[in-house]
N, C-alpha and C positions, 0 to 999 in steps of 0.2 A: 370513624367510618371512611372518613375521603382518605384517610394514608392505605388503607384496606383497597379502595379501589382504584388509587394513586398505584400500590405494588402489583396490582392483576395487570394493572394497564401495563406496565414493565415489562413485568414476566411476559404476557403476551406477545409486546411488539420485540423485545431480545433479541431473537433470533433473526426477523427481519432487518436488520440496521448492520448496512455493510459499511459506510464512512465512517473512516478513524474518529473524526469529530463527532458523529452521532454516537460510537460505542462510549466515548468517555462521558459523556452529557448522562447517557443510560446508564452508565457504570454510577457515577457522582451523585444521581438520583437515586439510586438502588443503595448509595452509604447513606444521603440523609436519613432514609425512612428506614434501613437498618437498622442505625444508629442515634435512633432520634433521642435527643436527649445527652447522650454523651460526645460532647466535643470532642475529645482525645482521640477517640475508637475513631468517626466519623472520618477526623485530618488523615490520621493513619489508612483508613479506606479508600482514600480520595488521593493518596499518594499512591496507592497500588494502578487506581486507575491511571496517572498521570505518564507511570511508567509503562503501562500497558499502551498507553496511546504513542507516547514514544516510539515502543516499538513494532504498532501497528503502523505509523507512519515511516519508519526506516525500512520493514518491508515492502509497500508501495511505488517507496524510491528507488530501491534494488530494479524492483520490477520493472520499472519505467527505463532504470538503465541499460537492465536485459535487453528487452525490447530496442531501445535506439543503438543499443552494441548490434542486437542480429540484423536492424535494417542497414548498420553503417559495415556490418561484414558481405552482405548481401551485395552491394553496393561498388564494394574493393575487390571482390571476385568479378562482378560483372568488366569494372573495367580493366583489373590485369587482362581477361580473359580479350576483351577488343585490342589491348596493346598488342599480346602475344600473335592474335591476326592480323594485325597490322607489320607486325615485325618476320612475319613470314612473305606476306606480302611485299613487303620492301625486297628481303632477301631474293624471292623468287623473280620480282621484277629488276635484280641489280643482274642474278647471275643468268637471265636468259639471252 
């Protein structure tokens, strides 16, 4: 009976659970009660999840790299663009 409402509780929260680390914990929980009873199946379950969190977590990271790429491109435009008035303004203050 409790593995019966052990898997509702799962299935339930599944979808909810956006942290890499909460989908493998759910994932690793989802092979126990699977597999209850055979160790073999369970390991080989829990290796699937292991990989999945992998590359839930290299995703994330990409992400965060995106991210600091467009605020550090954002950044390199701003300040060519102040050089490039700068450097007009020299020009126009050298040749008046």
């Amino acid at each position: 009976m409790r593995y019966l409402l052990l898997s509702a509780a799962l299935l339930i929260s599944g979808p909810v659970l956006a942290d890499c680390g909460m989908k493998q914990t759910f994932c690793e929980s989802k092979c126990k009660v699977t597999h209850l009873g055979d160790d073999a199946a369970a390991t080989g379950c829990k290796s699937k999840c292991i990989a999945q969190r992998a590359a839930c977590s290299t995703e994330k990271g990409a992400e965060t790299v995106i991210e600091v790429g467009k605020k550090g491109a954002e950044t390199a435009v701003d300040a060519s663009q102040k050089a490039w008035e700068n450097t007009k303004s020299f020009i126009k203050g050298a040749t008046e």
